[in-house]
Steps between C-alpha positions, in 0.01 A plus 500: 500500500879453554572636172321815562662500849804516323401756271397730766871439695672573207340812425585610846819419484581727155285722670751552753789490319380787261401752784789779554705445791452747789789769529644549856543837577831653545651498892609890561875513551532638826881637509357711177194608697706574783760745271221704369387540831821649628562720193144681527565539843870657436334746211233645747779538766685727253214666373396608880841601559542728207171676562608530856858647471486918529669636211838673688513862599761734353824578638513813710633806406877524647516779755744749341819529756469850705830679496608573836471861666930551536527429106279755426636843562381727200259467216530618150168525311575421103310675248269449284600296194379524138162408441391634864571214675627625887780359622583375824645613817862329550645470842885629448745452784701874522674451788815354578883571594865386449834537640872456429613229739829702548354852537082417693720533929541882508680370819431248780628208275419181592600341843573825607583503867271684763488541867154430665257774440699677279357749294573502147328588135527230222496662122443308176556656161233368241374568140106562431500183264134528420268745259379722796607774639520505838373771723265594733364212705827270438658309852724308622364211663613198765528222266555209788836268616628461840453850646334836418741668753305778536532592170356883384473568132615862407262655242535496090438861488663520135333387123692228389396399121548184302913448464622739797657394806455582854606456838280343776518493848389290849604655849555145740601442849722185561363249717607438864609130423810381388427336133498586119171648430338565106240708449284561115385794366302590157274777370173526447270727274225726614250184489687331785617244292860404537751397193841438441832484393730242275375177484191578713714591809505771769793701654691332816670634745708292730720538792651365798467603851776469721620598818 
């Protein structure tokens, strides 16, 4: 009876010692888990984004700058070139003037002395520097400074073409006050619009009142 007891125990035993060990399964590494996590969640973010960004609108066309209404005093259509393609219509500035510096005060120089009120006529001497002749509708105009002095233009009854010179005339009053006084004149074509003389600059005249 022992002996078979023994038998039995034995068995058991090699029993046991043949039966494949259980395998524990693997613990999830959490700082892994944690990474894929956070880089799905970064993906989607840029996918979202990307689908939600407008595509950008184009730039506007620039404006084209307007050329302003004293620059443009004539127009000269060009014609049609080879091919029959028009051309286009050019603004061209025509009108302008010039003076000697020694020769533009007739009389009156500068600082010329006057008593109050006097009557007097100021004459400049100047040179149609532009390309159109000047005629009919051509004036002499108050151009600004310190006083008009009840300045009165005399008339350009004459043609003056490109190159020729002329004389031009204001009729002024002194003033009552004691004081140097300057007064600008220019011309201006039969559009109203003013011009001028060398470097962009009117005729003076300019005198001194005194008692």
């Amino acid at each position: 009876m022992k002996t078979k007891l023994s038998v039995i125990v034995l068995l058991a035993v090699m029993l046991a010692a043949c039966a494949p060990a259980t395998v524990a399964a693997p613990t999830p590494d959490a700082a892994l888990i944690s990474t894929a996590a956070a880089q799905t969640v970064i993906a989607n973010f840029t996918l979202t984004a990307a689908a939600g960004t407008p595509t950008p609108l184009p730039s506007p066309t620039e404006t084209p700058t307007l050329l302003s209404t004293a620059t443009i005093e004539t127009a000269t259509a060009i014609p049609t070139l080879p091919g029959g393609t028009p051309g286009a219509t050019q603004a061209v500035l025509c009108d302008r003037y010039s003076w000697i510096d020694t020769t533009v005060d007739v009389n009156i120089p500068d600082n010329t002395q006057m008593t109050p009120g006097q009557d007097f006529v100021k004459t400049w001497k100047i040179k149609n520097a532009g390309s159109c002749t000047w005629g009919a509708g051509y004036t002499i105009i108050y151009s600004g400074y310190s006083d008009k002095m009840s300045g009165v233009p005399q008339p350009i009854n004459s043609v003056i073409a490109p190159g020729q010179e002329i004389e031009i005339s204001v009729q002024f009053k002194a003033p009552t006050k004691v004081g140097a006084y300057v007064s600008a004149w220019t011309l201006a074509n039969p559009a109203g619009i003013p011009f001028f003389g060398n470097s962009n600059k009117p005729l003076f005249v300019k005198i001194v009142v005194k008692l």
